[in-house]
Backbone as JSON, one array per atom type, in Angstrom:
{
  "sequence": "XXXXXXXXXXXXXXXXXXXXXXXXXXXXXXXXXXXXXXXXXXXXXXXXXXXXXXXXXXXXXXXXXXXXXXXXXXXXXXXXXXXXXXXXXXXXXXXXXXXXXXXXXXXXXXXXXXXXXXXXXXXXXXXXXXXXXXXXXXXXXXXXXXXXXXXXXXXXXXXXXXXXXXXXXXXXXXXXXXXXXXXXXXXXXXXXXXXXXXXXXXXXXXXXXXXXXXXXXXXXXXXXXXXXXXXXXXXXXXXXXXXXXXXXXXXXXX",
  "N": [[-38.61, 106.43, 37.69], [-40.51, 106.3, 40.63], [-42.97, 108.44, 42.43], [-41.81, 110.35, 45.23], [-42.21, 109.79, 48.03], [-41.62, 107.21, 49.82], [-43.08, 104.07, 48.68], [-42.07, 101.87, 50.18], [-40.16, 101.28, 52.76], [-36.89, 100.33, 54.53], [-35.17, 100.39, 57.39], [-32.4, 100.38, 59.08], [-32.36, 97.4, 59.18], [-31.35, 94.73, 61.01], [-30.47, 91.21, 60.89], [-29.68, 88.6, 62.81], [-28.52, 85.18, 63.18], [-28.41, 83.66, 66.2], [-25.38, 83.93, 68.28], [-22.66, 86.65, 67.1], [-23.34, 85.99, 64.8], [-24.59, 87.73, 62.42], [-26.03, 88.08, 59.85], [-27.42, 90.14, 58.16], [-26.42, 93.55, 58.38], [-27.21, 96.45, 59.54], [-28.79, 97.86, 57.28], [-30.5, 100.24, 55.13], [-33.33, 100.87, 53.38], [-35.17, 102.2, 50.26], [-37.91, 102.3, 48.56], [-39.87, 103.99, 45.44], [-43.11, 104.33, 44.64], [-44.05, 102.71, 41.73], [-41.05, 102.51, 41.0], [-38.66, 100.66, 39.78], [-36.05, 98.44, 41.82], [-32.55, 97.38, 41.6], [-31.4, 94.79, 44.08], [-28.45, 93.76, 44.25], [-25.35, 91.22, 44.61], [-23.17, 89.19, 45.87], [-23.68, 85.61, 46.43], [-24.76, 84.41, 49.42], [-24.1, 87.19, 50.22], [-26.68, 88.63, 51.39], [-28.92, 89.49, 50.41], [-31.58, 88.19, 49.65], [-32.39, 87.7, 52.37], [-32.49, 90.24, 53.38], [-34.67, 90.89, 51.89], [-36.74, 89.32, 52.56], [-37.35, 90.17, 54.91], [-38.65, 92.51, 54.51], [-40.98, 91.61, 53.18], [-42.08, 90.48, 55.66], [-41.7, 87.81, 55.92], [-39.73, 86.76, 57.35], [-38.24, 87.64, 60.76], [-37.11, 91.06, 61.5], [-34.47, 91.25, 63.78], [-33.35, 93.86, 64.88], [-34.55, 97.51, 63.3], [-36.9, 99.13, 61.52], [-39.64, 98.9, 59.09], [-41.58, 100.36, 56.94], [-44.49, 100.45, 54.95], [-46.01, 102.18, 52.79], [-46.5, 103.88, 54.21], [-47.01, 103.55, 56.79], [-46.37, 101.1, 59.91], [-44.72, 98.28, 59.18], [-44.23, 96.47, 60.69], [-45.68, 96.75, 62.84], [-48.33, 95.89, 62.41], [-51.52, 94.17, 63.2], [-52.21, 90.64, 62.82], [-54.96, 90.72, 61.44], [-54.27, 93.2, 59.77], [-52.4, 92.26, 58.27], [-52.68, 90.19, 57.05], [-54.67, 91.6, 55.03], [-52.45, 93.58, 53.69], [-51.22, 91.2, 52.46], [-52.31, 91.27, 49.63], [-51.08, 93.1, 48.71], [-48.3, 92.72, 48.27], [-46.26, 90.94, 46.86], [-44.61, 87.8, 45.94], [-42.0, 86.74, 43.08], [-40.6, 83.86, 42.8], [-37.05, 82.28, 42.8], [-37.03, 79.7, 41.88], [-38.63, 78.06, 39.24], [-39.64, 75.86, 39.45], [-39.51, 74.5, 42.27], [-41.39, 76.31, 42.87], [-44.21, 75.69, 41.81], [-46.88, 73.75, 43.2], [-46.57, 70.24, 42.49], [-49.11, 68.9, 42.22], [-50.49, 70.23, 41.67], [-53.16, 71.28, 39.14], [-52.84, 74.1, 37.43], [-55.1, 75.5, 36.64], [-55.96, 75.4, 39.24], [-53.76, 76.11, 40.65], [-53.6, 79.13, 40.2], [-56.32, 79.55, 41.15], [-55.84, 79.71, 43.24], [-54.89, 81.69, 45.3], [-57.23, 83.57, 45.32], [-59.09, 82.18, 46.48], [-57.56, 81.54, 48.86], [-58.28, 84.14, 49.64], [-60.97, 84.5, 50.08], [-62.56, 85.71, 47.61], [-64.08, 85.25, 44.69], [-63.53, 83.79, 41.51], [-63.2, 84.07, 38.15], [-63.92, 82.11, 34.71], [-63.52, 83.85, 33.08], [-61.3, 85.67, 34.25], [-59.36, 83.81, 34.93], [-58.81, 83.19, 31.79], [-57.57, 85.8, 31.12], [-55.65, 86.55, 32.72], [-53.83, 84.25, 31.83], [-53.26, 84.57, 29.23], [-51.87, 87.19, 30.1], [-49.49, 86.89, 30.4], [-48.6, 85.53, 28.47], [-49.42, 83.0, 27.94], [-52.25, 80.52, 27.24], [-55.48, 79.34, 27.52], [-55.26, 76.85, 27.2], [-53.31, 75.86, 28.74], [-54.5, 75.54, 31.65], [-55.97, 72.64, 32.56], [-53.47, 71.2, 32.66], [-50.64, 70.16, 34.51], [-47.96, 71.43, 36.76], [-45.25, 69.92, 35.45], [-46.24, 69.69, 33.14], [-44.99, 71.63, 31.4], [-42.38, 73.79, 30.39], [-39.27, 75.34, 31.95], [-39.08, 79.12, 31.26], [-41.68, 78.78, 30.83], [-42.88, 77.64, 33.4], [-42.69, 79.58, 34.91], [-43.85, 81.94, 34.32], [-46.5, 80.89, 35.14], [-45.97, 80.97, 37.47], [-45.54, 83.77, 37.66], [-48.21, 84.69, 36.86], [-49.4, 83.57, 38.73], [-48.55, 85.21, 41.16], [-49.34, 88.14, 40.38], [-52.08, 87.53, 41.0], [-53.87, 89.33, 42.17], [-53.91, 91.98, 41.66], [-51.72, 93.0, 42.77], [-49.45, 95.99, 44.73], [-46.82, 96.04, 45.15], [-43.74, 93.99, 44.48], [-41.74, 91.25, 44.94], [-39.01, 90.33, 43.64], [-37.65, 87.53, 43.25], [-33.86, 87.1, 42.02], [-35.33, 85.82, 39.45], [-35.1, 84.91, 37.37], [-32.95, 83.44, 36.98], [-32.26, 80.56, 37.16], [-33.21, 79.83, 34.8], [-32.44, 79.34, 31.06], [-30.39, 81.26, 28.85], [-31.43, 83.42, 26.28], [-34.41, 82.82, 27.06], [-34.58, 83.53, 29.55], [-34.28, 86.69, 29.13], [-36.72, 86.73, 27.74], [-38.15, 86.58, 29.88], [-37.92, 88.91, 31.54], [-38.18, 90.73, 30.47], [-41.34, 90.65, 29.59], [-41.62, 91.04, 32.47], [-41.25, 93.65, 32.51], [-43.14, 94.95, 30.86], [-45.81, 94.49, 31.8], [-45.0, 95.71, 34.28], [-45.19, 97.82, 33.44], [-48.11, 98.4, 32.02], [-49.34, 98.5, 34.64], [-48.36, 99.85, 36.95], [-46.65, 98.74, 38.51], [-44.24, 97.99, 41.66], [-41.3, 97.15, 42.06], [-38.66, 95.29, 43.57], [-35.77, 94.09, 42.48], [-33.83, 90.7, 43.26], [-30.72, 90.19, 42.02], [-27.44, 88.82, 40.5], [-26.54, 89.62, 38.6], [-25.07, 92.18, 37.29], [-25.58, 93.94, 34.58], [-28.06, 92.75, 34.05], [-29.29, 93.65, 35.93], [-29.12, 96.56, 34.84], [-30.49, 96.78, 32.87], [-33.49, 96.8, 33.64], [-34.02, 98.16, 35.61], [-33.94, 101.21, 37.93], [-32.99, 102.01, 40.2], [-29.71, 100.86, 41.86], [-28.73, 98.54, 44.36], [-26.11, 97.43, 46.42], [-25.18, 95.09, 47.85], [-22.72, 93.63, 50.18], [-21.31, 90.88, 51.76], [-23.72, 91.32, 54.06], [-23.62, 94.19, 54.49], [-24.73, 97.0, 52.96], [-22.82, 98.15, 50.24], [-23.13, 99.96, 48.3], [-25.17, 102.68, 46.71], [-27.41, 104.09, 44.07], [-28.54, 105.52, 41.09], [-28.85, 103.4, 38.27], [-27.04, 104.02, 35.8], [-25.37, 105.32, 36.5], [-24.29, 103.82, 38.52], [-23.09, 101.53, 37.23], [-21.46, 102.51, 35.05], [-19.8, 104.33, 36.48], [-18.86, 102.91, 39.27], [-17.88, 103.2, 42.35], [-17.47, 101.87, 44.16], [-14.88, 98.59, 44.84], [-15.59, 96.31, 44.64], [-18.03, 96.32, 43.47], [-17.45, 96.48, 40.92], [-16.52, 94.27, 40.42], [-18.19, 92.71, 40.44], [-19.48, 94.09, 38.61], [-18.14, 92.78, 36.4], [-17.79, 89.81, 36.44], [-19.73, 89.49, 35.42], [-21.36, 88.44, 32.15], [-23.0, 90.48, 29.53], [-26.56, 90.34, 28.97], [-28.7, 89.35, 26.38], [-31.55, 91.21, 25.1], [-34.06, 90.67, 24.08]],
  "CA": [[-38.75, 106.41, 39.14], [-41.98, 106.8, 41.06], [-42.94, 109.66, 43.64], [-40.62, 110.99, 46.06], [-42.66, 109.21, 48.9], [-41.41, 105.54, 49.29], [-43.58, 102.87, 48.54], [-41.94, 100.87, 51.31], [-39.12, 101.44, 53.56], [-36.7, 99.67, 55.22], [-34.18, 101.62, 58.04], [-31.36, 99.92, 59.82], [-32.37, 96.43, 59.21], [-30.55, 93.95, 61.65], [-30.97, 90.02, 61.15], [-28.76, 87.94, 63.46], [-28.75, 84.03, 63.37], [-27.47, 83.42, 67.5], [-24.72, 85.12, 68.74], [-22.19, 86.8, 66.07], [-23.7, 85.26, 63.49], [-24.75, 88.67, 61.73], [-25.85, 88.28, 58.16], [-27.28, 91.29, 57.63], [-25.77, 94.68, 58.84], [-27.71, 98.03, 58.88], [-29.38, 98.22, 55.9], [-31.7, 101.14, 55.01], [-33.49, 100.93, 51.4], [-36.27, 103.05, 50.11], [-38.51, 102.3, 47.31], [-40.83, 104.81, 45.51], [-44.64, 103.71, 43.62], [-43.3, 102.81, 40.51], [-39.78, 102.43, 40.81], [-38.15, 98.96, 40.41], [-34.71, 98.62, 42.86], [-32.19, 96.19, 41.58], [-30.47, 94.42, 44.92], [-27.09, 92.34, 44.32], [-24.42, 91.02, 45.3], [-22.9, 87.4, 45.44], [-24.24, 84.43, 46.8], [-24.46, 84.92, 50.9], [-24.61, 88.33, 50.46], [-27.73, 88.9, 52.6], [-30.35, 90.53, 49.61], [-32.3, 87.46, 50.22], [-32.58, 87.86, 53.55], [-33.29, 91.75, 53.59], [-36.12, 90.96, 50.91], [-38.3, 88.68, 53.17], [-37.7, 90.66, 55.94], [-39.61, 93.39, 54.18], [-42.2, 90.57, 53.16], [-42.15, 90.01, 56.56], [-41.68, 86.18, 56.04], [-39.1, 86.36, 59.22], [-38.51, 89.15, 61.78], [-35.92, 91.57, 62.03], [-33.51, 91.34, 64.8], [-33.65, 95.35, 64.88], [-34.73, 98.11, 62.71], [-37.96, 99.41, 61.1], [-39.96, 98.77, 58.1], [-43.14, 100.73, 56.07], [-45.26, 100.16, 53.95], [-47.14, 103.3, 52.58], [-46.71, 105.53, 55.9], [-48.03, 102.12, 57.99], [-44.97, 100.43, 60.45], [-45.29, 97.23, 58.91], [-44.07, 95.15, 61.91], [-46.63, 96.6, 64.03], [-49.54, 95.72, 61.83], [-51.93, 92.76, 63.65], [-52.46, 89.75, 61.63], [-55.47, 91.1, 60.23], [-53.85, 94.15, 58.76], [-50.97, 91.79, 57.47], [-53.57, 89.2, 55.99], [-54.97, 92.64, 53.93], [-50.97, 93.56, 53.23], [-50.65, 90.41, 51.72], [-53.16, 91.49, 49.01], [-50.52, 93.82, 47.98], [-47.47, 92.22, 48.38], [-46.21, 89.31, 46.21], [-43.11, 87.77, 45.23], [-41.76, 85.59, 42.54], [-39.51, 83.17, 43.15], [-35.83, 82.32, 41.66], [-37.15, 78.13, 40.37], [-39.97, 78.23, 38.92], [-39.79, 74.09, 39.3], [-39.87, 73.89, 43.3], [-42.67, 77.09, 43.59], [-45.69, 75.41, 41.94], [-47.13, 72.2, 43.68], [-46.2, 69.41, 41.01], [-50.03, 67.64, 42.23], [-52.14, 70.85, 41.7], [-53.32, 71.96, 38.47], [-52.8, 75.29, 36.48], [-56.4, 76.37, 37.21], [-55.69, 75.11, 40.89], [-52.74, 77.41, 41.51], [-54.45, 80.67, 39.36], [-57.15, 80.19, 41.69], [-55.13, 79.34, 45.2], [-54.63, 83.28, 45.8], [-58.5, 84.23, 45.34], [-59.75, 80.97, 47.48], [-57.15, 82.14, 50.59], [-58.9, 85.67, 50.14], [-62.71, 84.17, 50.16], [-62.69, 85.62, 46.27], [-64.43, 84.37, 43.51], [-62.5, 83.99, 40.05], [-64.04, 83.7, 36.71], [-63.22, 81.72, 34.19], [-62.66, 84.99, 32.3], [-60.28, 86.18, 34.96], [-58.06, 82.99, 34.25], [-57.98, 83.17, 30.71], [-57.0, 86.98, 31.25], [-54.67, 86.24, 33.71], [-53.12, 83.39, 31.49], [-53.15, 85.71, 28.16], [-51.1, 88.44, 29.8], [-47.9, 85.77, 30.62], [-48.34, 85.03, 27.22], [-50.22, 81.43, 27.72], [-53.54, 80.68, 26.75], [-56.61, 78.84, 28.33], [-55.46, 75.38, 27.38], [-52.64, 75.5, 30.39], [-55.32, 74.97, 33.03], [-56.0, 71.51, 32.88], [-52.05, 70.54, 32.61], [-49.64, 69.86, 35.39], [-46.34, 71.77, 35.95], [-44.19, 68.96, 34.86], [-45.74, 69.24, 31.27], [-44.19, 72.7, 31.25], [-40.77, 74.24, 30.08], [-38.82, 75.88, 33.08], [-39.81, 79.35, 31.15], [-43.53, 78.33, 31.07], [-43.68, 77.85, 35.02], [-41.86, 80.93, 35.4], [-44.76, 83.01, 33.45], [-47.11, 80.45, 35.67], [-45.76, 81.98, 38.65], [-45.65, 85.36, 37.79], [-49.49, 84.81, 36.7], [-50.01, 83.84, 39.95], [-48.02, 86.53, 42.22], [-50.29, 89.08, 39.94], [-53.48, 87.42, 40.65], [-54.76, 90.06, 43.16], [-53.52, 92.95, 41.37], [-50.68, 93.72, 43.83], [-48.65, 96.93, 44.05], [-45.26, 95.89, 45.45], [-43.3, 92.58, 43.84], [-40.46, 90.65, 45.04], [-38.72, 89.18, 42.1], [-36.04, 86.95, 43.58], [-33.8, 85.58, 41.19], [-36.57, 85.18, 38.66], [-34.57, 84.2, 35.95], [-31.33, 82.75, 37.3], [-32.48, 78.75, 36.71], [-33.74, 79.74, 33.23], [-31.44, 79.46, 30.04], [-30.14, 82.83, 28.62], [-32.61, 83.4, 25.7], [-35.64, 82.33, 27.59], [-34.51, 84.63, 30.81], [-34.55, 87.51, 28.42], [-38.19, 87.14, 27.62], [-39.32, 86.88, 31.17], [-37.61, 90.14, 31.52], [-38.79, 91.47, 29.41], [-42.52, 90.84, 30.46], [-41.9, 91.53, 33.76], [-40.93, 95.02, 32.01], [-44.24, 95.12, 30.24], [-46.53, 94.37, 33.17], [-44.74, 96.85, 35.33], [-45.81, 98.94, 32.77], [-49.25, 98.03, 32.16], [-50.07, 97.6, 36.1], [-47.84, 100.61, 37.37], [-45.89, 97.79, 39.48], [-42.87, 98.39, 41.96], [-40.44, 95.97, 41.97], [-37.45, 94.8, 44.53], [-35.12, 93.13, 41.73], [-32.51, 90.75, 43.55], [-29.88, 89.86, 41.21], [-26.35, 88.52, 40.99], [-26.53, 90.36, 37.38], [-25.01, 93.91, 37.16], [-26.54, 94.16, 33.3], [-29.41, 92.44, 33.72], [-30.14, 94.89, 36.48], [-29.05, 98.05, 34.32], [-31.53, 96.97, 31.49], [-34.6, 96.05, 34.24], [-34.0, 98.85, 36.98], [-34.0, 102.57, 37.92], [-31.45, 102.21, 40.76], [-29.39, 99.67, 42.26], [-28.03, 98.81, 45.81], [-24.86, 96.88, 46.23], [-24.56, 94.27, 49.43], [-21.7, 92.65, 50.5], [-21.26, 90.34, 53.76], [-24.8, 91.71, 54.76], [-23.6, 95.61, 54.37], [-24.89, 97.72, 51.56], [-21.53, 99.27, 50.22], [-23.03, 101.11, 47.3], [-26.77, 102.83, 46.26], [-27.63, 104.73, 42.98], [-29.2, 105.6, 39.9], [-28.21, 102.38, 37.86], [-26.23, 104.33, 35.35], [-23.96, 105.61, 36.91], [-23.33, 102.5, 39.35], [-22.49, 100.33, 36.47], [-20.91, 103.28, 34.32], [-18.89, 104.42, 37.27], [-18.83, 102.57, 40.28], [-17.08, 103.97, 43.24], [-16.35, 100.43, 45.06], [-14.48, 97.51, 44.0], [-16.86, 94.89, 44.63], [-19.06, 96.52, 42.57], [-16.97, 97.0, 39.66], [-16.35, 92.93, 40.2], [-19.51, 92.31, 40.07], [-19.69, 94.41, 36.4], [-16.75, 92.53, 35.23], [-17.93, 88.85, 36.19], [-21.61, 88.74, 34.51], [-21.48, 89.51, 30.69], [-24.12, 91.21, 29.19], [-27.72, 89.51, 29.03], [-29.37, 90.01, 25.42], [-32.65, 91.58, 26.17], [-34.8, 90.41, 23.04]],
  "C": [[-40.1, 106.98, 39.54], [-42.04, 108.24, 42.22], [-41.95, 109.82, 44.44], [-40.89, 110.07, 47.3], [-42.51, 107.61, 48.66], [-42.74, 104.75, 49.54], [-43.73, 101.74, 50.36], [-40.71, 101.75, 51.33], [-38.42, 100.99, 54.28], [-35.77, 100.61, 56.02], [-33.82, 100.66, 59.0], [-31.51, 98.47, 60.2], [-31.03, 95.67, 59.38], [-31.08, 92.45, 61.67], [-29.63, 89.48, 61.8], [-29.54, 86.44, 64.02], [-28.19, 83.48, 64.8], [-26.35, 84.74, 67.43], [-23.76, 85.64, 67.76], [-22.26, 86.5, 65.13], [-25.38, 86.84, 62.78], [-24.81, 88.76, 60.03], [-26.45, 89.22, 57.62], [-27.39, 92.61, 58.41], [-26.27, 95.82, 59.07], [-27.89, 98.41, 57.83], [-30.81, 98.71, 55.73], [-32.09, 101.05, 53.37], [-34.84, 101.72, 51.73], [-37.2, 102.8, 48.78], [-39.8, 102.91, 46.82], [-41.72, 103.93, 44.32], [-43.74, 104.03, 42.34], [-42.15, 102.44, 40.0], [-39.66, 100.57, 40.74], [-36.04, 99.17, 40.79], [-34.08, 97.65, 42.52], [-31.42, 95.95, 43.13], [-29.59, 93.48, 44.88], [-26.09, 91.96, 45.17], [-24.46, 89.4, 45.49], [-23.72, 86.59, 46.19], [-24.22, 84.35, 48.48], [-24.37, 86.43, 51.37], [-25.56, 89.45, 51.61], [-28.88, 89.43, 51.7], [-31.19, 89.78, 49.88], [-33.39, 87.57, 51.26], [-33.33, 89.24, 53.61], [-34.95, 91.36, 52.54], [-37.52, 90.05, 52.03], [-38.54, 89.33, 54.4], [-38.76, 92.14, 55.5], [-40.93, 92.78, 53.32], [-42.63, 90.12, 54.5], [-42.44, 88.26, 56.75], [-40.46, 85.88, 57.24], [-38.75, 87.48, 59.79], [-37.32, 89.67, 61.87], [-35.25, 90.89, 63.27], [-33.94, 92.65, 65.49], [-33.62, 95.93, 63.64], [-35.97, 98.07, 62.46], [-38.24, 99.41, 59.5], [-41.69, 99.44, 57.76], [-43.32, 100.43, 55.26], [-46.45, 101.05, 53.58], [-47.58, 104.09, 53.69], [-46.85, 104.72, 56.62], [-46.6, 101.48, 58.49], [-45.68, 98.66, 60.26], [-45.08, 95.94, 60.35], [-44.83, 95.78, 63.31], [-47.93, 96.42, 63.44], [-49.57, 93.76, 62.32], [-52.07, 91.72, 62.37], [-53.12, 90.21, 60.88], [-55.21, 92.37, 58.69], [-52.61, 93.24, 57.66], [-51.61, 91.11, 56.47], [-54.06, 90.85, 54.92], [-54.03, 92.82, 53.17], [-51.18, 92.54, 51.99], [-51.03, 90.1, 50.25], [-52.3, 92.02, 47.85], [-49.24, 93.75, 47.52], [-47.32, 90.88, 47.96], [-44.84, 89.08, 46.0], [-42.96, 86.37, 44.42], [-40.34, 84.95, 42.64], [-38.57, 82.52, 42.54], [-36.07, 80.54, 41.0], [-38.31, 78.04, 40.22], [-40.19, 76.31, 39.06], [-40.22, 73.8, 40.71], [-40.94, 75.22, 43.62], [-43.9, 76.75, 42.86], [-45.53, 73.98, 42.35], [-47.08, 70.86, 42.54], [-48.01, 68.76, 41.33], [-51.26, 68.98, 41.7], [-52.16, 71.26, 39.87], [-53.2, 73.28, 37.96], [-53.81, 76.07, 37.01], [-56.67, 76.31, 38.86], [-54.82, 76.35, 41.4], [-53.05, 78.86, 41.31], [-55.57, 80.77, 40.75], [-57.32, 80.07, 43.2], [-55.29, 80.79, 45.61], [-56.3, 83.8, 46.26], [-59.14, 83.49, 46.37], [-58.83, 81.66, 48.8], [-58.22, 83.28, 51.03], [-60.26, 85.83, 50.31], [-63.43, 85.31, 48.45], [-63.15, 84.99, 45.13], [-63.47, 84.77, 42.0], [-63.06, 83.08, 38.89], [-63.05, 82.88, 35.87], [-62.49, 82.72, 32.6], [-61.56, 85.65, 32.25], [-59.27, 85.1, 34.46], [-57.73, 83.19, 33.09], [-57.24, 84.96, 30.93], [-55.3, 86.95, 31.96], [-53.2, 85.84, 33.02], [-52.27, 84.07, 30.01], [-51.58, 86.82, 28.51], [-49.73, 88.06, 30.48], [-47.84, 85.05, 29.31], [-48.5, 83.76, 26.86], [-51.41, 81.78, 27.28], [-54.37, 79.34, 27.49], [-55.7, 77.22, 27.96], [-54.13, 74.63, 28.59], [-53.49, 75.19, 31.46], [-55.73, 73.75, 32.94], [-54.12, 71.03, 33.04], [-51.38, 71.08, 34.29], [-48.53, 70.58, 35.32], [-45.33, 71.42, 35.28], [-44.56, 68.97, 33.54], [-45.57, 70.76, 30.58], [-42.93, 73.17, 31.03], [-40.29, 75.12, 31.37], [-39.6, 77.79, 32.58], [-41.45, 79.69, 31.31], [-43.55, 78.6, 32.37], [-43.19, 78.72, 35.39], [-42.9, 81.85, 35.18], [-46.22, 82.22, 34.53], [-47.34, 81.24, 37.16], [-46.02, 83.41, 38.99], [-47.32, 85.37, 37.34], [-50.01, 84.5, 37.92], [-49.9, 84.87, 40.97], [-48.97, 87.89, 41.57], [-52.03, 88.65, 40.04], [-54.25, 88.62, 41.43], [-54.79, 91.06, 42.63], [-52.92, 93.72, 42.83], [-49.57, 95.37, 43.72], [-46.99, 97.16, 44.33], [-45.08, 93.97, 45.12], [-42.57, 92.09, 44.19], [-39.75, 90.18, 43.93], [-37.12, 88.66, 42.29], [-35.26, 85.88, 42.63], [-34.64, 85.22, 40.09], [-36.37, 84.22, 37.1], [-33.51, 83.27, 35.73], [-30.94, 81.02, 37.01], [-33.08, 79.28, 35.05], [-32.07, 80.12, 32.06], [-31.57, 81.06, 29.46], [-31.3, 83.9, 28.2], [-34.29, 83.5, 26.45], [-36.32, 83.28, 28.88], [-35.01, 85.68, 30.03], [-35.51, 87.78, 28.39], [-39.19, 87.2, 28.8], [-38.88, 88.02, 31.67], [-38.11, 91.33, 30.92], [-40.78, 91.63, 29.69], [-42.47, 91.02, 31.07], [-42.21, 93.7, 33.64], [-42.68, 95.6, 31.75], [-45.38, 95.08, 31.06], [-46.3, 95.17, 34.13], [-45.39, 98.0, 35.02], [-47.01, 99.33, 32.86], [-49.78, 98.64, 33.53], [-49.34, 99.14, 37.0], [-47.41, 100.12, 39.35], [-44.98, 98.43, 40.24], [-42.42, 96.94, 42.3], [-39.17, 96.11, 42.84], [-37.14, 93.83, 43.31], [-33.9, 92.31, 42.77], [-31.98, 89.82, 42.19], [-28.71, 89.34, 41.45], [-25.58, 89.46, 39.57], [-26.03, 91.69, 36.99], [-25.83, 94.12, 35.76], [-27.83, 93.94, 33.43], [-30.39, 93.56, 34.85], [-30.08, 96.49, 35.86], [-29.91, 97.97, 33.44], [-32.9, 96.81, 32.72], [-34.66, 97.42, 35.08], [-33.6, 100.4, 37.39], [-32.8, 102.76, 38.89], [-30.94, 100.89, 41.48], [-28.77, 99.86, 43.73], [-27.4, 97.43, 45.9], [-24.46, 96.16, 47.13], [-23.24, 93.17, 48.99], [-21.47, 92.15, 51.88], [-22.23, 91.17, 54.17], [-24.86, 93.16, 55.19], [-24.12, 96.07, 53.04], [-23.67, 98.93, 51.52], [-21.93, 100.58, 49.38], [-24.77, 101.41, 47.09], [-26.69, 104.1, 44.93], [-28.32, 104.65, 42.38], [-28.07, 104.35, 38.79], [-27.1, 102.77, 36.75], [-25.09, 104.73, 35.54], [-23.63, 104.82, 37.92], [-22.76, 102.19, 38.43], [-21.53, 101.38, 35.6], [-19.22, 103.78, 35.06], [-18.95, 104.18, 38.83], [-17.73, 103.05, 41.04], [-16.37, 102.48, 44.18], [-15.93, 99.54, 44.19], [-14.69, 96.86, 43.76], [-17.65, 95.3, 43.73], [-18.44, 96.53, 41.24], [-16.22, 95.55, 39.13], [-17.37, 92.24, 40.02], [-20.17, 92.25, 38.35], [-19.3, 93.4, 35.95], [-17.17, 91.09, 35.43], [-19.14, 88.59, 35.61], [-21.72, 89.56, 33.04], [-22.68, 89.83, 29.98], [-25.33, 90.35, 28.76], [-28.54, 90.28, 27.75], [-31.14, 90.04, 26.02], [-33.97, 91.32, 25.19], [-34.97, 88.96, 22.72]]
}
């Protein structure tokens, strides 16, 4: 776990689609430099939802959100365009988040071109190296990639800026067992490296006890449960959570 001082912050996040249509509830999270947070819970849940609202990809309803002492939803565009420097997220198919028409060396060097950045062709192979590809991916297309592959594509891109907060929605959930494993496993290794923080959402209780320092537990757009991941999954106090353990069996991590 990182410093005591969160990273980011979210406090009493309210999204509401029209009128009673409440999908997510008062939900406060906290995440410190360093730490990575698994967030689960089934399918409609709301982690989703809470995650872009602290990407600010759509707007609360009510509640407040920081970002390093700063109220992120009162920062003007230009402070948000800076933000976005630092803030990345990878996304749960690695098949519909790169453009099937652009190139390898196209999408590596989409991030630096928004930011009026130049990018070497040293920086790519570096880039490409530490997802465990190598220079001869930049001429190729996503389609002549393994699901895997554009998964490590992705995450080479969400790191092109050197960011210090990650989304990682889902990142593995379209990938076969085996294959998940090893992008877990790098993500691990890069956190390391890079002294990353990470928002895990999951549907995974294991895969978040091997990946994650603590976990937080939504259901119907409430967070029932928050902890240190050992003792959620060891001894969970709700029942949802302890259905959650019991339907996802253990994810080999090698």
């Amino acid at each position: 776990m990182g410093s005591a001082a969160p990273l980011i912050a979210a406090t009493g996040l309210i999204k509401e689609y029209g009128p009673g249509v409440r999908v997510v509830d008062s939900v406060s999270l906290a995440i410190a430099r360093g730490e990575t947070l698994g967030l689960v819970g089934e399918s409609g849940s709301g982690k989703s939802t809470v995650a872009r609202m602290m990407l600010r990809l759509i707007e609360p309803t009510a509640g407040s959100i920081t970002y390093d002492g700063r109220d992120l939803l009162a920062m003007s565009p230009r402070d948000l365009r800076t933000l976005r420097r630092k803030v990345q997220v990878v996304f749960q198919d690695p098949f519909a988040a790169l453009n099937p028409r652009m190139r390898v060396r196209e999408i590596l060097t989409e991030p630096f071109r928004i930011h009026g950045e130049p990018c070497s062709s040293q920086r790519l192979d570096e880039m490409l190296r530490e997802v465990g590809l190598d220079a001869s991916a930049l001429p190729r297309y996503p389609h002549e990639f393994s699901g895997g592959q554009r998964q490590r594509i992705n995450i080479a891109r969400a790191l092109a800026l050197r960011p210090e907060f990650v989304v990682l929605d889902e990142p593995v959930s379209a990938l076969d067992v085996s294959v998940g494993a090893q992008v877990v496993n790098l993500l691990r290794e890069l956190q390391q490296r890079y002294g990353l923080t990470y928002l895990f959402i999951s549907h995974s209780m294991p895969l978040v006890r091997y990946l994650c320092d603590r976990v937080a537990v939504m259901q119907r757009g409430r967070l029932v449960e928050i902890g240190d991941c050992e003792s959620v999954c060891c001894s969970p106090e709700q029942a949802y959570t302890r259905e959650l353990i019991a339907a996802t069996p253990a994810m080999p991590t090698a």
